[in-house]
N, C-alpha and C positions, 0 to 999 in steps of 0.2 A: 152214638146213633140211637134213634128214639127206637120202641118195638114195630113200628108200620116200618121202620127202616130196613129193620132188619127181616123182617114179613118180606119185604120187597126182596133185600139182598138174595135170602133162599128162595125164591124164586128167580134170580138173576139166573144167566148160562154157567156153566162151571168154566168158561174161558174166563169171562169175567171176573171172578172171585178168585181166581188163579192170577189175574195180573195187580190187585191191589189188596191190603192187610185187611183183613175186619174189623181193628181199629186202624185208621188213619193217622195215630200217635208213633203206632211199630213201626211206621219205614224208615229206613235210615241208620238203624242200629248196627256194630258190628256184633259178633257173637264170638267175645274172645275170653269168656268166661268159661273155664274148665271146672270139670266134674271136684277137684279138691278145692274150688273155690268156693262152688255152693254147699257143698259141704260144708266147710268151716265157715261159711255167713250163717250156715243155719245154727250153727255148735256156738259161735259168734251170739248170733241173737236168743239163744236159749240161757247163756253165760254172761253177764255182765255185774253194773255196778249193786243193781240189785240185792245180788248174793254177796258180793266181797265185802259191800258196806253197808246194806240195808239190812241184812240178816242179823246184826246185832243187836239193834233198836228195837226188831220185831222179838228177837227171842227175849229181850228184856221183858216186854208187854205180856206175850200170849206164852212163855215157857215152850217146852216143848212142844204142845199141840201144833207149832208151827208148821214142824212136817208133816203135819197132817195139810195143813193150810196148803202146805204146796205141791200136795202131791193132787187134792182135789182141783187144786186152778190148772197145775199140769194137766190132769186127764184131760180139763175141757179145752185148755190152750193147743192141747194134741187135736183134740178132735176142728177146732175152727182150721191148724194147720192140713188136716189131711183135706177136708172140705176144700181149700183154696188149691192144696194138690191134685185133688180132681177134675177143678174149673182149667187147671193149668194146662192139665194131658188134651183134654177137649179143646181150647183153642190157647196155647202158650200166647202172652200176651206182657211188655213193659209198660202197661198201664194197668196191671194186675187189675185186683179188686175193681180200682173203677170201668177197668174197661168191663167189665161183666155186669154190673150195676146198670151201666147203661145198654147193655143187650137186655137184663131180664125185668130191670125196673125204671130204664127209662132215663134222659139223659138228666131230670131234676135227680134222681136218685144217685146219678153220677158223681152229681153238681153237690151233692150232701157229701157223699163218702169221699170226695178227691179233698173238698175243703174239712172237714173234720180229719182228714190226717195230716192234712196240712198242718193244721194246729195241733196236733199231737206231736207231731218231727219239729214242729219249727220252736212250740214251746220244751222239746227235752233237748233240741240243743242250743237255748238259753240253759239249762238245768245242767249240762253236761259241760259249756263252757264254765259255768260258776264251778261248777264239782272240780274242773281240771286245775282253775287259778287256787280253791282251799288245798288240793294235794298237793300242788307246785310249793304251795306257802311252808307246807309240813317241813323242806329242808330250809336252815337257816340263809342258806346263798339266795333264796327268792322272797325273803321276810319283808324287806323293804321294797319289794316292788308291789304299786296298788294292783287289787285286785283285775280291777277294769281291763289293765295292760296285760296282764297274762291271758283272761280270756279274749280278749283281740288277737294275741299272738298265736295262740293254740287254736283260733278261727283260721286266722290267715294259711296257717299250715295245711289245714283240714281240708280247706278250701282250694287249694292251689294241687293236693293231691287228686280230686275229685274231678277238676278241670282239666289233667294231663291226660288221661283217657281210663276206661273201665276196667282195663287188665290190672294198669296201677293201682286201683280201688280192691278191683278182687286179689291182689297179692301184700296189699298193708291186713287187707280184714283177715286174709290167711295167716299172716305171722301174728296178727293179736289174737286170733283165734289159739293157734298154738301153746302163745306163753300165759294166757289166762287156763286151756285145759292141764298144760303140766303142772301149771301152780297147784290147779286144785288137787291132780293127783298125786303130788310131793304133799301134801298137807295130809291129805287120808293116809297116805301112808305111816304117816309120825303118828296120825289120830288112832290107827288101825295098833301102832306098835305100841302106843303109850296103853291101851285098853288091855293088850293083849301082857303086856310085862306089870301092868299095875303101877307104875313109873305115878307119881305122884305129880299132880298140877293143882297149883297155888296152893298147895298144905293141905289137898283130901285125895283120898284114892279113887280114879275114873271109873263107872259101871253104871250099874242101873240103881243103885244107892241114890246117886248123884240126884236123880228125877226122881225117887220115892221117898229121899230126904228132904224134899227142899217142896210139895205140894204136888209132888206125882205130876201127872202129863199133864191139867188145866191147872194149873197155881193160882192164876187168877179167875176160874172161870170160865164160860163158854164165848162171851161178849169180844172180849180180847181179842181171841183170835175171828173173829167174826169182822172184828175192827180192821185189821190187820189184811183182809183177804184184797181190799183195792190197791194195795202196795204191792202186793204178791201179784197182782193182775200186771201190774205195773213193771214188776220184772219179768214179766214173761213177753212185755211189748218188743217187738224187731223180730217176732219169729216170721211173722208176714211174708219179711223180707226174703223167702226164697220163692214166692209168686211173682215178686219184680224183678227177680235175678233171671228167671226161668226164662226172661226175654228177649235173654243175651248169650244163652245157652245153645251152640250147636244139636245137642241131645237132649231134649229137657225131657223125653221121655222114657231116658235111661236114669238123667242126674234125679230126677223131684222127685221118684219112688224112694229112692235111697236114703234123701235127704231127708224127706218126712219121715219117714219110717224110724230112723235114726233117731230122732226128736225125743220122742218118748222115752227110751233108756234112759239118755242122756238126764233127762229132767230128772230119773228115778236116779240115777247115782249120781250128779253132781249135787242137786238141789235137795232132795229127800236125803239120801248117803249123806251129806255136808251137815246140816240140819243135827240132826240123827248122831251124829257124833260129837257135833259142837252140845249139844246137852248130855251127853252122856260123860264129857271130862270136864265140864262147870256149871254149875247151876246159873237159870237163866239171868239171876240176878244181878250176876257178874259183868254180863256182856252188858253195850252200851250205845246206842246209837251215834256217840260221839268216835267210836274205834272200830274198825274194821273186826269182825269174832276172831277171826282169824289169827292175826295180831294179837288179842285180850290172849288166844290161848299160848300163843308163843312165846309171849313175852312172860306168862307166869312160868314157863319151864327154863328159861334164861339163856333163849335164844338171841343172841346180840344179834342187830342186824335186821331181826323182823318187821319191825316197824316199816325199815327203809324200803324191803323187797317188796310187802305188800301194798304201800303207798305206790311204788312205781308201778304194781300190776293193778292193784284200783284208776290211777291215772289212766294205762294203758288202755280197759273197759270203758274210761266214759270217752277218750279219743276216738275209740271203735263205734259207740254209738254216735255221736257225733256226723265221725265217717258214714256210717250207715244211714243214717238221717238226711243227709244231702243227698249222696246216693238216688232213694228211695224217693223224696219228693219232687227231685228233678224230671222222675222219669214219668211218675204218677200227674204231675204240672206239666206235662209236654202231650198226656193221652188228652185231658182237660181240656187246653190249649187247639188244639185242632180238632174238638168239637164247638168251638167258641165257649167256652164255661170259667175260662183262666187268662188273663191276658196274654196278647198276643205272644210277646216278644218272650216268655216260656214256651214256646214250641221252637226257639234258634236252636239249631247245635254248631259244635265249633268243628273243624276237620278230622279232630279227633273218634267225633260221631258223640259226643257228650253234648246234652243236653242240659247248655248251658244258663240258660236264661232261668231254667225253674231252681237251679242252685242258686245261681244270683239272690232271687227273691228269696229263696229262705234264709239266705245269710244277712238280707237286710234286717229281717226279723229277727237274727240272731245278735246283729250287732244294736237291736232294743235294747238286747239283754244284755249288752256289756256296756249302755247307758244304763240299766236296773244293779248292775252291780256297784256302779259307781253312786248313785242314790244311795242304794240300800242292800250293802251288802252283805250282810245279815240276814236277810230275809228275800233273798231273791231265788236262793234253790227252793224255799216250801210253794210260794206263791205257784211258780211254774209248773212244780210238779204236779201239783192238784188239778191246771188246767189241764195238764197233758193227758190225766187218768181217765178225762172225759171224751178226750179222741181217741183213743187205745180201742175203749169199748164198744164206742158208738162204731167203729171202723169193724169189729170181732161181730157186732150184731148183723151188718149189712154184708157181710160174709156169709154167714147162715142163711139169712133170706135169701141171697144170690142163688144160692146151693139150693134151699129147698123149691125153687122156683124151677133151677135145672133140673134138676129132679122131675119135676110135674110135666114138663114139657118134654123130656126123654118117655115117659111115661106115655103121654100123647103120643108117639113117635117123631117129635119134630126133631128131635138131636137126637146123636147116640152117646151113651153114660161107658167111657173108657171100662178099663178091667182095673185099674187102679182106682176103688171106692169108699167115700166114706161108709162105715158101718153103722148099720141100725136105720137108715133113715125109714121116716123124715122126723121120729121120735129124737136120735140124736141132736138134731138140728130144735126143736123146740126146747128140748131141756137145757141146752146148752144155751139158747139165748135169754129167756127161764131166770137159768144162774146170772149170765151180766149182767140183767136188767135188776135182779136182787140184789147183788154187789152195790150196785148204782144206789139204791133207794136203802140200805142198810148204813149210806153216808152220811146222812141223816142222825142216825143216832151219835155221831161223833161232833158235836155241835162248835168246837175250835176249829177244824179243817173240812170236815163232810159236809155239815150243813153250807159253810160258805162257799166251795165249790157245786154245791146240786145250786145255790142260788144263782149261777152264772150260768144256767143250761140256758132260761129264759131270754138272755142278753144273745149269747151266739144264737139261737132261735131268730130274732129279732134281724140280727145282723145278715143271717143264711138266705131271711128273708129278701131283705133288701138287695143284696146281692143280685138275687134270682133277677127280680124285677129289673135291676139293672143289665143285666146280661141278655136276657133270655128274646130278645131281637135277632142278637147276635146269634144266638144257641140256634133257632126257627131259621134264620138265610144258611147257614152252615148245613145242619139237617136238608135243607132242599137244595145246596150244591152237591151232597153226597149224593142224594134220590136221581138226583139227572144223571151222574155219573154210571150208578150200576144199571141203570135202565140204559142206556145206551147205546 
């Protein structure tokens, strides 16, 4: 709904705004998402493949500074979440982000944020089916099967859980949620024992030698970890996802305090704590982007058996995203959808009350990607990953702007700002976008992967264009079937 839309709607009767949603995308939803669901989608989305298998490659690069790296992109990842947990208590909505976008910027700003995370979901789950068919390969029983057919399979799975109704969804992300947190807490604990006994791994003793032996906390440098930070953005993408969850929540204004709140720790001991220890028992030289750190350290203390447990809970994380990816842009393609900005036939749901038709379309785009694996599968998890770094962000910017918008207009008095708030505004909110936009323009200096992803903003520009032009008939008669309705 455009902003005269919404002008109009507060001025509608309060009968009126009591008998239909403020987006037009919420009706129809059931609300069988319990309080330990959004929880673990949040714990879920804070925790993935990121850390299990990304954190190797990164501590190789930037040494220990890492955790610094992630504890700086946590504060702000914290801060875009509490911002979206604010907009959430003010009007709970499963068109999250964009349904706010087009209250405070109008339904082109919608039409930006709904399709930039489209392409963020629909290219990490290309990235997440590639990830699932190289872990599947790890045991020798699936070495002869092509890549392509594992990630079709492991779609179809994803896909048919997502279909059966939302409770299913919120109770696979709660058991992946589970055995990803106990992994990492069985892990610290070995890391906490081996530190604390002096127990040797791979032929030195663990401590803080480890890091002032081998070039102290920057080994390479400032640049590194500088390089390093749009990867670390990148694990930090699906926390969003408890603003789209929040809209299937009987209590979202018991469960999003909790769950945002929660966020924070979490990032500080799984991701900083993880970090933090994996250099403290090996120099970062060791780790490898090719092996999970996890794994590097297991396997030098002659753990049999590590490889196998952590490939299955790497597997497990990119299933989860995957999961959560469909999820999320079905329900974000169904707010779109019935404001005319998304084709039609994503706004269908099935009897289930899933909103079937915006899963559909992402998995069309996913099953691109398991024609790019069959091309080139080698190269088909970097490609995607880079484009997805570019929805991540541009999605965490127009969150901020949302927020500081509500803000301005609480201020005005036209809304009231809950008791659940982000801190610092509207300072929080400028630095914080500040930072992405830095992240963004510091890819540049990485001229293998940075440069060639910032050259593709221009082309989705192009496209978001075209788009619009093509749509925005549709967007303008939708807009003025709503305007007759609340005046009426």
């Amino acid at each position: 709904m455009s902003k005269d839309a919404v002008n109009t709607a507060v001025a509608a009767p309060r009968r009126d705004a009591a008998q239909m949603p403020a987006d037009a995308g919420d009706a129809g939803y059931s609300k069988d998402l319990k309080a330990r669901h959004v929880n673990m989608i949040a714990i879920g989305g804070a925790i993935g493949t990121g850390l299990f298998l990304g954190a190797g490659g990164r501590l190789h690069n930037a040494g220990p500074a890492l955790a610094i790296a992630y504890l700086v992109c946590g504060i702000f990842a914290f801060f875009v979440v509490r911002a979206l947990g604010e907009l959430v208590l003010y009007r709970p909505s499963s068109g999250s982000f964009v349904s706010y976008a087009r209250e405070f910027l109008g339904e082109k700003g919608a039409y930006v944020a709904g399709w930039m995370y489209f392409l963020n979901w629909s290219t990490t789950g290309i990235a997440d089916i590639t990830a699932i068919a190289l872990y599947t390969h790890y045991w020798s029983l699936f070495t002869d099967i092509p890549q392509w057919v594992l990630a079709l399979a492991a779609l179809a799975v994803v896909l048919a859980v997502n279909l059966i109704s939302v409770k299913i969804f919120g109770e696979m992300e709660f058991w992946f949620a589970i055995i990803k947190v106990a992994t990492l807490v069985a892990f610290m604990f070995v890391g906490i024992f081996l530190l604390a006994t002096q127990h040797e791994v791979g032929g030195q003793t663990p401590g803080l030698d480890v890091i002032t032996d081998h070039g102290g906390v920057f080994p390479h440098g400032l640049m590194p970890v500088v390089l390093v930070m749009q990867g670390v953005i990148f694990a930090y993408a699906a926390l969003e996802l408890v603003g789209v969850a929040a809209g299937e929540t009987a209590e979202p204004e018991k469960v999003v305090p909790r769950a945002v709140n929660s966020i924070m720790w979490r990032v500080g001991l799984f991701y900083v704590g993880s970090v933090v220890l994996l250099a403290l028992l090996l120099p970062g030289s060791v780790y490898s982007a090719d092996e999970s750190p996890f794994v590097t350290v297991l396997s030098k203390i002659g753990v049999e058996g590590a490889g196998d447990v952590m490939n299955l809970v790497v597997l497990t994380a990119a299933m989860s995203s995957l999961n959560s990816g469909l999820y999320s842009t079905g329900r974000i393609l169904r707010s779109m959808a019935m404001a005319g900005s998304a084709p039609k036939f994503t706004a269908r749901m099935n009897r289930s009350q899933v909103p079937y038709g915006g899963i559909l379309l992402t998995c069309a785009v996913c099953v691109l990607g398991v024609g790019l694996n069959y091309l080139m599968p080698s190269q088909a998890f970097e490609i995607v990953l880079n484009v997805a770094s570019l929805g991540i962000i541009s999605t965490w910017v127009i969150i901020m702007i949302c927020h500081l918008l509500f803000v301005r207009r609480a201020k005005a008095g036209l809304v009231t700002r809950p008791s659940f708030r982000l801190p610092g505004s509207p300072v929080t909110e400028i630095v914080t976008i500040a930072f992405l936009i830095a992240v963004l323009g510091l890819m540049w200096n990485d001229p293998e992967v940075g440069r060639k992803t910032l050259l593709l903003i221009p082309v989705i520009a192009l496209m978001l264009i075209a788009g619009w032009f093509a749509l925005r008939r549709r967007v303008t008669q939708t807009e003025d079937r709503e305007l007759t309705d609340l005046t009426k």
